[in-house]
C-alpha positions as CSV (number, residue, x, y, z in Angstrom):
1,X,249.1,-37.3,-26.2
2,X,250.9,-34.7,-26.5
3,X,254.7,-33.3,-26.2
4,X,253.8,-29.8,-25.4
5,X,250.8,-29.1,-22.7
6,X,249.7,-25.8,-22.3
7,X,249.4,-25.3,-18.3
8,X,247.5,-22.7,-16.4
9,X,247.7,-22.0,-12.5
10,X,245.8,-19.2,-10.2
11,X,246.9,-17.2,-8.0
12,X,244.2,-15.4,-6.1
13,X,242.6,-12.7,-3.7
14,X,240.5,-13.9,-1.2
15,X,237.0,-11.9,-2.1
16,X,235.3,-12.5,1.2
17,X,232.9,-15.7,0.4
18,X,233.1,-18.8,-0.4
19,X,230.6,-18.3,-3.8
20,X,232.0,-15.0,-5.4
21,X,235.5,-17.0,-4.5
22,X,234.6,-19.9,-6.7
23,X,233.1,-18.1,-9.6
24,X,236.3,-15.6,-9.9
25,X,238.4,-19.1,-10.6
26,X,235.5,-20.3,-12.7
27,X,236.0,-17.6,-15.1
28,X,239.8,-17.8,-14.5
29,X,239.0,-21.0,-15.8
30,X,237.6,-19.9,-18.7
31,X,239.9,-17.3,-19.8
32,X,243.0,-20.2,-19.5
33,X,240.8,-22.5,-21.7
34,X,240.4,-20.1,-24.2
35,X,244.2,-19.0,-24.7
36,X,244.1,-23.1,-25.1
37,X,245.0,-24.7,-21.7
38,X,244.5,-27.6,-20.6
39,X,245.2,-28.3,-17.5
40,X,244.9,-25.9,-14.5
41,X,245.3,-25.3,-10.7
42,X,244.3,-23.4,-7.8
43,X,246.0,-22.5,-4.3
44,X,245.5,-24.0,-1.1
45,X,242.0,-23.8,0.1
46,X,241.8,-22.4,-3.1
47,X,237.1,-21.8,-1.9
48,X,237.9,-20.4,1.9
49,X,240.1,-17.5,3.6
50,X,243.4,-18.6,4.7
51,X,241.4,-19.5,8.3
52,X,244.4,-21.3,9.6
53,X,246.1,-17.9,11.1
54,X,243.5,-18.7,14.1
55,X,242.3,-21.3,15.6
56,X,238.5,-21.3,16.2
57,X,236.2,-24.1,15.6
58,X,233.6,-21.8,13.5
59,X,236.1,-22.3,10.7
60,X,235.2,-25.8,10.7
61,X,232.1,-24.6,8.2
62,X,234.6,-24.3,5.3
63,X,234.8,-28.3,5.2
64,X,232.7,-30.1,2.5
65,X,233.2,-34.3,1.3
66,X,235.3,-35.0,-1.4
67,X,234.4,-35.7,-4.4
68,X,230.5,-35.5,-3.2
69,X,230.7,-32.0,-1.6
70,X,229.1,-28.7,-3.7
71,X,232.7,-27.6,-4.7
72,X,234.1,-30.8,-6.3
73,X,230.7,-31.5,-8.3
74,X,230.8,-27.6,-9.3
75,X,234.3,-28.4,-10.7
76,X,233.5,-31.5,-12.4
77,X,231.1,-29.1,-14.3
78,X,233.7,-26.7,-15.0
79,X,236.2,-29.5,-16.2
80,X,233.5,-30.8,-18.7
81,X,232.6,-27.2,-20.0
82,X,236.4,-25.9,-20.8
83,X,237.7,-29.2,-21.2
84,X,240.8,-28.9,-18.6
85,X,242.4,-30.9,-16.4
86,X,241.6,-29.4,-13.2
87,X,243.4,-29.8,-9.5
88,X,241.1,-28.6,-6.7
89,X,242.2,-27.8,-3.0
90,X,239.4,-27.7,-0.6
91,X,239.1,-28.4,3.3
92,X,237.6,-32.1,3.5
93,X,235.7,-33.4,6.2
94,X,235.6,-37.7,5.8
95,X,233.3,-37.9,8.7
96,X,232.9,-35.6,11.9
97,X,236.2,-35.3,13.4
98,X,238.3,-36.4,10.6
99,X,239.3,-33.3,8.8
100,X,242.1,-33.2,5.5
101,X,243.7,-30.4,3.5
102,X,243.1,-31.9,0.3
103,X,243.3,-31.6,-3.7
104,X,240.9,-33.4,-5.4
105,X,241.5,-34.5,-9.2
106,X,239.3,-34.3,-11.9
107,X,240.1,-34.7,-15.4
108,X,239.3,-33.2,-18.7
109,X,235.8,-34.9,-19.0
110,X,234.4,-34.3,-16.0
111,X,235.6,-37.6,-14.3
112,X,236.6,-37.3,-10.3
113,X,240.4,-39.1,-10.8
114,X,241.5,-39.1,-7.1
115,X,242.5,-37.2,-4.1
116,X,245.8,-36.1,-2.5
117,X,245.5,-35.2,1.3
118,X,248.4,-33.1,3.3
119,X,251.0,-35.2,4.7
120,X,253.1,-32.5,6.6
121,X,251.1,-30.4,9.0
122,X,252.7,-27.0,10.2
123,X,251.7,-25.9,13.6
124,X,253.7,-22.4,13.9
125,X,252.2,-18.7,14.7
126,X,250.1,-17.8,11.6
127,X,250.0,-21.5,10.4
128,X,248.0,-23.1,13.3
129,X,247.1,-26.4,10.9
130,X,247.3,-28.9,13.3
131,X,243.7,-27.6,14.6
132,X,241.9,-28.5,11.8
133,X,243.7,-31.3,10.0
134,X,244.9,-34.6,10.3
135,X,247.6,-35.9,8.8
136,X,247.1,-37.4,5.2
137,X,246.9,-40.9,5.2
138,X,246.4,-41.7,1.5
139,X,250.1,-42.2,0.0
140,X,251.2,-39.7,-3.7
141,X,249.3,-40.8,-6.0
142,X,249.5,-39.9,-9.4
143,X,246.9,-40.0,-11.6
144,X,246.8,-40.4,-15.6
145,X,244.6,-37.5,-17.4
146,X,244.4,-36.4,-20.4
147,X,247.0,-34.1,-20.6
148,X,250.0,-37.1,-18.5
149,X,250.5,-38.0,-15.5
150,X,250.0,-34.9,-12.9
151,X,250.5,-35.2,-9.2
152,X,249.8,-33.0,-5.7
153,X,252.3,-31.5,-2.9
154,X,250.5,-28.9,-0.8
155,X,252.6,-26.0,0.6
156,X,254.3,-27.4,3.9
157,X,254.8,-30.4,2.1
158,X,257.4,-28.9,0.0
159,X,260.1,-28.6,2.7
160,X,260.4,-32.6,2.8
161,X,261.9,-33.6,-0.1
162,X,260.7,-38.0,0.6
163,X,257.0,-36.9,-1.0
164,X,258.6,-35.5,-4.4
165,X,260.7,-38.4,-4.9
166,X,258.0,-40.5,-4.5
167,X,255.8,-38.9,-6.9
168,X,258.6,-38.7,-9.3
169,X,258.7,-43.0,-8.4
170,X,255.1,-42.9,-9.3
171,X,255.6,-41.5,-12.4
172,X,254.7,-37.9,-12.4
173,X,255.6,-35.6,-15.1
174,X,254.0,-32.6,-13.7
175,X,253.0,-31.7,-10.1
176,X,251.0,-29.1,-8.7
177,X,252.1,-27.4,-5.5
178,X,249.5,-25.2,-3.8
179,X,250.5,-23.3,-1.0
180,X,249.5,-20.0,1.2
181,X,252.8,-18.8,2.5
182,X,253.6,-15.8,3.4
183,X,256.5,-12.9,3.1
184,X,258.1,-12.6,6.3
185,X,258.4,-16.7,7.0
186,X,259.6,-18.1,3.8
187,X,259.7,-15.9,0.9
188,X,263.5,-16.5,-0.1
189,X,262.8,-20.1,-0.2
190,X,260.3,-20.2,-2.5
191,X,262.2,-19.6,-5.4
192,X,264.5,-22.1,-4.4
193,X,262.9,-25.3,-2.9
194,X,260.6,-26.5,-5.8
195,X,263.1,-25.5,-8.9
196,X,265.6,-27.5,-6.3
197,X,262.8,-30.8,-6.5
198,X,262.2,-30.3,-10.3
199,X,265.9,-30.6,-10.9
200,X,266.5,-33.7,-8.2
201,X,262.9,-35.6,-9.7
202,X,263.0,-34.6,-13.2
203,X,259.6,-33.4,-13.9
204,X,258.0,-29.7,-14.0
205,X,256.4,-28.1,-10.9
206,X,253.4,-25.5,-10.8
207,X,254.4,-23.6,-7.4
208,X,251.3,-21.5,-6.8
209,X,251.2,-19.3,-3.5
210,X,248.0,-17.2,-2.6
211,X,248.3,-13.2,-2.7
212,X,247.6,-10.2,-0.6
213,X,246.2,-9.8,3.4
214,X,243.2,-11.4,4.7
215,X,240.8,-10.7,7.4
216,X,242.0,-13.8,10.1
217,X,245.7,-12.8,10.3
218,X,248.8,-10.2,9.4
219,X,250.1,-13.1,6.8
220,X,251.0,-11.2,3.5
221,X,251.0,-14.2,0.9
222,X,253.5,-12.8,-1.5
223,X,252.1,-14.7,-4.7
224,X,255.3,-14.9,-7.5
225,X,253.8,-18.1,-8.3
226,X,255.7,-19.9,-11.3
227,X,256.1,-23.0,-13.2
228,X,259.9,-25.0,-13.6
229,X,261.0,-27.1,-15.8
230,X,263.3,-30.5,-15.0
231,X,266.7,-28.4,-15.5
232,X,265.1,-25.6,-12.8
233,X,264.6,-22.6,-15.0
234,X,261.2,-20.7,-15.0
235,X,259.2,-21.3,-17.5
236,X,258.5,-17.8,-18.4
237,X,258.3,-15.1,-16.3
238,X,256.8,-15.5,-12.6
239,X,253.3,-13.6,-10.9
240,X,252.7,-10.1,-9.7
241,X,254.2,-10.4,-5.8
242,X,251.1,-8.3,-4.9
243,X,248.2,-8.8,-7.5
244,X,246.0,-11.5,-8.5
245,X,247.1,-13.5,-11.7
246,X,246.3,-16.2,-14.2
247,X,249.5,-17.6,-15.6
248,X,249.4,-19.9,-18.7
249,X,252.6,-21.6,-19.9
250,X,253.5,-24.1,-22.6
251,X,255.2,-26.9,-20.9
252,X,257.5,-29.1,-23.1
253,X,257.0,-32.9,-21.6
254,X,259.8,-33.6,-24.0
255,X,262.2,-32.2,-21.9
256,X,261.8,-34.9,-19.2
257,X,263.2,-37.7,-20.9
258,X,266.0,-35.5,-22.5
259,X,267.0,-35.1,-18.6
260,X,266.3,-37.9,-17.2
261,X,269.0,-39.4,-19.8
262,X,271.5,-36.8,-19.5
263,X,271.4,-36.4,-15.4
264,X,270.3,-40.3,-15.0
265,X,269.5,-39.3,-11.4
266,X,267.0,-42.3,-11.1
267,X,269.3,-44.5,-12.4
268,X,272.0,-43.9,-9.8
269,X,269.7,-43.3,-7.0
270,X,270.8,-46.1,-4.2
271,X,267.5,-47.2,-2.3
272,X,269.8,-50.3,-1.0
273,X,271.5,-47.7,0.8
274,X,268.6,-45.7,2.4
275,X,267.3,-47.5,5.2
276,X,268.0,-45.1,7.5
277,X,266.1,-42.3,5.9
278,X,263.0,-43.6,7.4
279,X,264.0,-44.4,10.6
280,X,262.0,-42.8,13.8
């Protein structure tokens, strides 16, 4: 495998349906895997408009199963045709009532590797989650494709820093972070929470936010969307604040290891000592 994985994330403008939506990142897609990525995500509800900023049950059509809804299968296609490592957020539905912001998995052959669902679940003006999803109930996985081991965060999540050290436990070396945040609510932190995590769990982070206004709110999703290495620096420069973008990086998984035995964070890390972290 490996040292240095060329890495590609999307930052997007909503287009207004759900099909035109999915063949803009399918040729997205494409364009990474031909400046030679191979692995690539998209934003939050990467297939659907931001419908959170209201809550109406009509927006319950954006739902589909994962992996056996049209989206995921689509993917799996997409994976086998470029190659890639994909990570694919979509609105699941389980069963009726039991809804999940989720990221499916899928790896460089086509093969459906796993799910992440949403652990943290805003419920603010403009972010009215708790509506449509439950919370996620299915741990941080990390799962083992063919470019390492890659792991999921989605937006809220970020702000609770127990889910990145877990995924760094679990063995992650790079972890996606697809969000839809937007200027006026958090826009000076996201430059500093996930460089913050990569330095504290020693792995690199692909921080993608969506970009521009959409038709359900006044949110104005600021993109700047970036990848960080373990020591916190950029790994080149970061998106457009106001335009759509593919950014492609070359991520040196070498660097980990150099880290993790300089800082030796996990080995002074005190678990012994934490029981009442995860006290109610």
């Amino acid at each position: 495998m490996a040292t240095v994985v060329r890495a590609a994330l999307v930052q997007a403008t909503w287009t207004g349906d759900t099909e035109s939506m999915i063949a803009k990142h399918e040729e997205h897609a494409r364009e990474a895997a031909r400046q030679g990525a191979k692995v690539i995500g998209f934003q939050e509800v990467f297939n659907a408009p931001y419908f959170c900023q209201v809550q109406e049950p009509e927006h319950y059509r954006w739902a589909e199963p994962v992996p056996d809804g049209p989206t995921v299968r689509r993917m799996q296609e997409l994976a086998r045709e470029t190659g890639m490592v994909i990570v694919v957020p979509v609105f699941e539905v389980e069963q009726a009532g039991f809804y999940f912001n989720t990221a499916a998995v899928i790896d460089a052959d086509g093969t459906y590797l796993g799910k992440y669902r949403k652990h943290h679940i805003p419920q603010v003006k403009g972010f009215w989650e708790k509506y449509y999803f439950k919370p996620g109930n299915m741990g941080w996985p990390v799962f083992d494709t063919a470019v390492g081991k890659v792991g999921v965060y989605i937006c809220y999540d970020r702000h609770f820093p127990e889910g990145w050290r877990q995924l760094g436990l679990n063995g992650a070396q790079l972890v996606y972070n697809p969000s839809a945040t937007s200027r006026g609510l958090s826009a000076y932190l996201w430059q500093l929470e996930q460089p913050a995590a990569a330095v504290a769990n020693e792995y690199f982070i692909a921080a993608i936010n969506r970009v521009g206004q959409e038709e359900y709110g006044d949110n104005d999703f600021y993109g700047t969307s970036y990848f960080v290495d373990p020591r916190g620096q950029f790994v080149g420069e970061t998106a457009s604040d106001k335009t759509e973008e593919l950014l492609v990086r070359d991520l040196d998984f070498g660097l980990i290891e150099e880290v993790r035995n300089q800082w030796a964070f996990y080995r002074d890390r005190r678990p012994d000592a934490y029981e009442g972290l995860v006290q109610p």
